[in-house]
C-alpha positions in Angstrom: 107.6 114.0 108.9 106.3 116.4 106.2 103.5 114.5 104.0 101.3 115.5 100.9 98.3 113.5 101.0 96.8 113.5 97.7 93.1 112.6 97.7 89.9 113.6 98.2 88.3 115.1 101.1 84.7 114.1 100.3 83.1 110.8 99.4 83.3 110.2 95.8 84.2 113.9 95.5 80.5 115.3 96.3 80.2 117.8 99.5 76.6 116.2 99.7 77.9 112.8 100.8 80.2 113.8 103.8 83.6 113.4 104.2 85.6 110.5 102.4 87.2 107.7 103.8 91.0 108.8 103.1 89.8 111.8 105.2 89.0 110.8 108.4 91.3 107.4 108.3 94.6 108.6 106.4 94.7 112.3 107.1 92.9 112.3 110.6 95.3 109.4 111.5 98.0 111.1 109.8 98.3 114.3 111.2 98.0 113.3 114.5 101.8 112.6 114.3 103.1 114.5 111.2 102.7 117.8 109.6 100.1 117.2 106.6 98.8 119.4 103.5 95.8 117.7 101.6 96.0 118.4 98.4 92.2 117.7 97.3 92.7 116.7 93.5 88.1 116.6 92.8 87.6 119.4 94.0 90.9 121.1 92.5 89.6 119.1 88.9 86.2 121.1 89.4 87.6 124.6 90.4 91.2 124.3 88.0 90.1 121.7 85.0 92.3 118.6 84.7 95.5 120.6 83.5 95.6 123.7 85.8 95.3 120.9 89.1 97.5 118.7 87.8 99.9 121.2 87.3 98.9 122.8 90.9 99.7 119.5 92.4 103.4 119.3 90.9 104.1 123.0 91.6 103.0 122.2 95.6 105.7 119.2 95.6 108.3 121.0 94.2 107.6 124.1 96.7 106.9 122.0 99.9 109.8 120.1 101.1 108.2 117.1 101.8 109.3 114.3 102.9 106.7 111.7 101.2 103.9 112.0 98.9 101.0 109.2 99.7 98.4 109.1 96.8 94.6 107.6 96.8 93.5 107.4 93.0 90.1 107.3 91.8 89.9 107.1 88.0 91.8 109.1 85.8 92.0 112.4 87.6 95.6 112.7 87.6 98.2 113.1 84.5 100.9 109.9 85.1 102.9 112.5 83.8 102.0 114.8 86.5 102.8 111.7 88.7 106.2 111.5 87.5 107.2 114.9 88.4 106.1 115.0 91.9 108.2 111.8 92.4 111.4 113.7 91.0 110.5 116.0 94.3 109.6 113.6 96.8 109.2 109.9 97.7 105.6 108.4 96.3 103.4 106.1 97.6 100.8 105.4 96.5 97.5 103.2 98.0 95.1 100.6 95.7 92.1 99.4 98.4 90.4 97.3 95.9 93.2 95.7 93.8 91.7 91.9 94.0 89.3 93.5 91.2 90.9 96.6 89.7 94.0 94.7 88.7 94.1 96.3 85.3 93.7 100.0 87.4 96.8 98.8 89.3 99.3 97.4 86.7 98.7 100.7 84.8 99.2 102.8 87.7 102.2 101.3 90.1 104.9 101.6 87.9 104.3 105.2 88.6 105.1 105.3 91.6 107.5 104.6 94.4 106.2 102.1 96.7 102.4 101.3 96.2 100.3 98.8 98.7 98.0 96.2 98.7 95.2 94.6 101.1 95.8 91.1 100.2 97.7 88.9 102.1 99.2 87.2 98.9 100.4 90.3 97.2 104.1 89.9 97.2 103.9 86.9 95.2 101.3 88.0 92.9 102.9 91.3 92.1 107.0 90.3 91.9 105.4 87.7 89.7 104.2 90.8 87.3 107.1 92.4 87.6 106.1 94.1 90.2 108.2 93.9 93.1 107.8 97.8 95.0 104.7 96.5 96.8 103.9 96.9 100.1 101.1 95.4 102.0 99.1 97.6 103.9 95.5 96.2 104.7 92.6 98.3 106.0 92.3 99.3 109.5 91.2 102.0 112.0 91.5 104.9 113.2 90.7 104.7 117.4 90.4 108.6 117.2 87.4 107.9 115.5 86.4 104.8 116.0 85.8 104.1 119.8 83.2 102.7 122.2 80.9 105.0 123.4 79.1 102.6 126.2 75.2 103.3 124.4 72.4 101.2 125.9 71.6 98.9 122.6 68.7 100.3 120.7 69.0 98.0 117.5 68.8 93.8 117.2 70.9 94.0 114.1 71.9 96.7 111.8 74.0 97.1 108.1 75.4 100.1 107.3 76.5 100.5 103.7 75.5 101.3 100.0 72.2 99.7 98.9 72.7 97.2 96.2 70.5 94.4 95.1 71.8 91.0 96.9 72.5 93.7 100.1 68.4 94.9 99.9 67.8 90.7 99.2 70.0 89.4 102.3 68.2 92.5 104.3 64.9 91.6 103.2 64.9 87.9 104.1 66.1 89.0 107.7 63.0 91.0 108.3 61.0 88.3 106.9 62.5 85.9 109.5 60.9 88.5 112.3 64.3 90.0 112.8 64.3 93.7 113.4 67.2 95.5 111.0 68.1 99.4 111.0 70.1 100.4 107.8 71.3 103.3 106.2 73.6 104.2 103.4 74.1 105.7 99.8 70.5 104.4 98.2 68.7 103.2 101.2 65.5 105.0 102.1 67.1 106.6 105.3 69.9 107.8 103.0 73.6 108.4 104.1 74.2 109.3 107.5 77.3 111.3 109.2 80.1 109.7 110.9 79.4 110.3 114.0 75.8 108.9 113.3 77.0 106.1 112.0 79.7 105.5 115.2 77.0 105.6 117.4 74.6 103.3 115.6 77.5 100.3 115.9 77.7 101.0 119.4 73.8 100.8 119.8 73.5 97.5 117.8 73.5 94.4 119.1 74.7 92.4 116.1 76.2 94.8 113.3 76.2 93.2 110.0 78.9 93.3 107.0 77.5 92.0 104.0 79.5 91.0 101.1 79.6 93.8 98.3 80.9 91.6 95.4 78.8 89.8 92.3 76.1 87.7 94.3 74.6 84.5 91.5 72.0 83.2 94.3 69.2 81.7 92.0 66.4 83.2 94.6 67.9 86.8 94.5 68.4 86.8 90.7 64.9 85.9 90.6 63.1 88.8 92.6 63.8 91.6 89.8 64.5 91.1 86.3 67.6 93.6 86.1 69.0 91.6 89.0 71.3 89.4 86.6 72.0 92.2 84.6 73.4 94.3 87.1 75.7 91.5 88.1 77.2 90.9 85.5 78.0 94.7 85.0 79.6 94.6 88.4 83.0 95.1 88.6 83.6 94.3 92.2 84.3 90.1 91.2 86.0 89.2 93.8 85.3 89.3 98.1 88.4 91.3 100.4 88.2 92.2 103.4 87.0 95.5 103.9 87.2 98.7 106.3 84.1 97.8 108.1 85.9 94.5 109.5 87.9 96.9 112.0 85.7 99.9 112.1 83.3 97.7 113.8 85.1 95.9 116.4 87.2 99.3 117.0 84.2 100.5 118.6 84.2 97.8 120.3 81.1 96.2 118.7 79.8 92.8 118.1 80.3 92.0 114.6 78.6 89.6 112.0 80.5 89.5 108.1 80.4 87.4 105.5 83.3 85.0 105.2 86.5 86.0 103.2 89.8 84.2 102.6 91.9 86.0 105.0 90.2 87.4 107.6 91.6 84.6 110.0 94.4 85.9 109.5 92.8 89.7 111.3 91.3 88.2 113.7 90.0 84.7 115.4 86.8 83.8 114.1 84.3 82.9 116.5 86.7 84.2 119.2 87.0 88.1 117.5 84.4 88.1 115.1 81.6 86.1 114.0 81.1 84.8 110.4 78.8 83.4 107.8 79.4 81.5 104.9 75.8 81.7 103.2 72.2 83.5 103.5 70.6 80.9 105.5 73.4 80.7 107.9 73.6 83.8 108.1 69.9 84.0 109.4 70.6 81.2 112.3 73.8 83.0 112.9 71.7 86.4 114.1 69.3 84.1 115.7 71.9 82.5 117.6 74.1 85.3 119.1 70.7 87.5 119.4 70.0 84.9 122.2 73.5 84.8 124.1 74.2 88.3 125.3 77.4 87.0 127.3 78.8 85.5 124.4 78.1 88.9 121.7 80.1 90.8 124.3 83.1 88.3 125.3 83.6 88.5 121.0 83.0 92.2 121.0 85.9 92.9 123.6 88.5 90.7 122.2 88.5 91.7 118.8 88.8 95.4 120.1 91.6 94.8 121.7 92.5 92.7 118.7 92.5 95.5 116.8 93.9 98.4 119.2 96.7 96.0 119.5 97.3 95.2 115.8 94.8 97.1 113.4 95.2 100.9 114.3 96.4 102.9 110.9 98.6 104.7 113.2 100.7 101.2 113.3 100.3 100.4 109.5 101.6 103.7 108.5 104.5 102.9 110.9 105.0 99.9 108.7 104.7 101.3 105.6 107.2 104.0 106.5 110.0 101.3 107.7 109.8 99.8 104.5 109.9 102.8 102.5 113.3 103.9 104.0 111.6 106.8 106.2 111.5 105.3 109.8 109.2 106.4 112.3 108.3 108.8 114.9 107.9 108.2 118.7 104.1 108.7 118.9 101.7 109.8 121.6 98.7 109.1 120.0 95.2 107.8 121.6 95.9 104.3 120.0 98.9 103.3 122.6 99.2 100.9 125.0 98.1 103.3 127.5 95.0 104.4 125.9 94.3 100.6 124.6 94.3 99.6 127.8 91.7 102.4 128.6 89.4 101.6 126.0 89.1 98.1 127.3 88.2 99.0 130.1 85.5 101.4 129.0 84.1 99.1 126.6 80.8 97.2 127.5 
C-alpha cells in the first residue's frame, strides 16, 4: 500500500526537541509494511509559508498515486480547502489523539475528511450522535520496533518521564519527601528532554515507571504551594483524563508500570494483573512503597502486560484495523511484532 503521511517529523515542529511522536510510532510502524512519503507540513510552513505548502501538499497527492492519505493536525497549519483537494485524489484519514478535550478542534475538522479516529472507547456513540458517523476508533499503542526490553540491571526506584507541569513537579515532590528516590526528565525539567533511545532505556532501568495524570489537577495542597498554580489550571485546556501513549510504551518494554487511574484502561489491560494503578496522591505514595518491596510481584505484572500488549496493542495491528474499516484491507506482514517475535520478546524479558 502507497501512503502519504502528513505530519510532522519533529516534536512540536522544533529540530531541538527530537523527533515527534507520529514519527517514530505512525511512519516507523508504517513503513515497515508499506511504501510511505512524509510530507512534513512545520517545516514545509517554515521553508514555503502557509500557501506555497499547502499548495505543495495537494500537488504531491495529485502526483503520487496513493492509495490513502493519513493526516496528524496540530492547529491550523493546513487550508481545509487544501484538505478537500487531496481527498478528491486519495482516500483521507485523518487522526485526533486528544479529542476528550479538543472536541471543538474535532467537529471543525472531521467533516473534512474521510474516516477520522478516536481514542475513546465511547466514540461511536458520541460522534453518530453529532452527526458524526465516519469515526473510527483507533487508541494509542506501540510500536515493538521501538519499544522493546533491553534486559538493563535496574538503576532507578521509580522514575516519570514527561513534560514538567505544576501538579506533575507537586506529585514528584511529595515522593522525594517520602524518602523515595525519583529520576525524571522531560520538556521543562532540569535534566531537560532526553532522546528516544535514552528514554527506552531509562524504563528498562526503573523499577517502578510512573505515569502521572496531565489534565487540570484542583488538589487544595498543590494549589497552595505557588500562587499561579490556580491560575494555570484554569488556563489548561487538557479537562479531561485519557489514556495515553505512555500506558503501552511502558509495558512494551516490558516494564513495570504505575499510572493514574482512567475510565477505560481496564479495558487495555487488567489492572493489578497488567498494570498497577492509583486513584489519588497518597495512594499513590503507598502504591510505590508497596511494589518497591515485592520484586516478584513488579515483574509477574511487567511480563503480562507485555505480552498484553504484543498481543493486542502493537500499531502495526491497529493500522490493520483501521484499514479493514476503511475499505483498504491489509497486507500479510513480517514485522517484529508477530507471533513469532512476541513469543521472543517474552522470553527475553526480565
Amino acid at each position: 500500500m502507497k501512503i502519504l503521511l502528513v505530519c510532522m517529523e519533529y516534536d512540536y515542529g522544533d529540530p531541538a526537541r527530537g523527533r515527534s511522536y507520529e514519527y517514530f510510532n505512525f511512519y516507523d510502524s508504517l513503513r515497515a509494511d508499506h511504501e510511505v512519503e512524509l510530507f512534513d507540513y512545520m517545516q514545509g510552513l517554515k521553508a514555503d509559508g502557509k500557501t506555497r505548502m499547502n499548495e505543495r501538499l495537494v500537488e504531491a497527492a495529485a502526483s503520487g498515486g496513493f492509495d490513502v492519505a493519513i493526516f496528524a493536525l496540530y492547529t491550523d497549519q493546513l487550508d481545509p480547502a487544501a484538505v478537500d483537494a487531496v481527498r478528491r485524489h486519495t482516500r483521507t484519514l485523518c487522526f485526533f489523539h486528544d479529542d476528550n478535550w479538543r472536541r471543538e478542534f474535532v467537529r471543525t475538522w472531521a467533516p473534512h475528511f474521510d474516516f477520522f479516529t478516536s481514542s475513546d472507547y465511547e466514540c461511536h456513540n458520541k460522534y453518530v450522535k453529532a452527526g458524526l458517523p465516519h469515526v473510527i476508533h483507533f487508541p494509542f499503542g506501540a510500536n515493538p520496533r521501538l519499544y522493546k526490553p533491553l534486559n538493563q540491571p535496574k538503576r532507578h526506584d521509580a522514575s516519570f518521564i514527561g513534560g514538567w507541569n505544576p501538579a506533575r513537579e507537586w506529585l514528584i515532590g511529595r515522593l522525594r519527601k517520602a524518602g523515595i528516590q525519583v529520576a525524571v526528565a522531560g520538556f521543562g525539567w532540569p535534566g531537560g528532554i532526553i532522546e528516544h533511545d535514552a528514554m527506552v532505556r531509562m524504563f528498562n532501568e526503573t523499577r517502578i515507571n510512573l505515569n502521572l495524570t496531565n489534565s487540570r489537577c484542583w488538589d487544595l495542597r498543590m494549589l497552595a504551594t505557588h500562587p499561579v498554580n490556580g491560575l494555570r489550571q484554569l488556563r489548561s485546556h487538557k479537562t479531561a483524563e485519557q489514556i495515553k501513549a505512555r500506558h503501552f510504551e511502558i509495558n512494551a518494554c516490558g516494564a513495570f508500570q504505575l499510572s493514574y487511574y482512567v475510565e477505560g484502561l481496564e479495558r487495555a489491560y487488567r489492572i493489578g494483573e497488567e498494570v498497577a494503578v492509583y486513584a489519588e496522591p497518597d495512594e499513590m505514595i503507598d502504591k510505590v512503597r508497596y511494589y518497591l518491596a515485592d520484586n516478584d510481584l513488579r515483574e509477574r505484572i511487567a511480563a503480562a502486560g507485555l505480552a498484553r500488549t504484543l498481543t493486542e496493542h502493537t500499531f502495526a495491528r491497529r493500522f490493520d484495523g483501521v484499514f479493514a474499516q476503511m475499505g483498504l484491507g491489509t497486507l500479510s506482514h513480517a514485522t517484529s511484532d508477530r507471533p513469532s517475535a512476541v513469543d521472543n520478546a517474552l522470553e527475553s524479558a526480565p
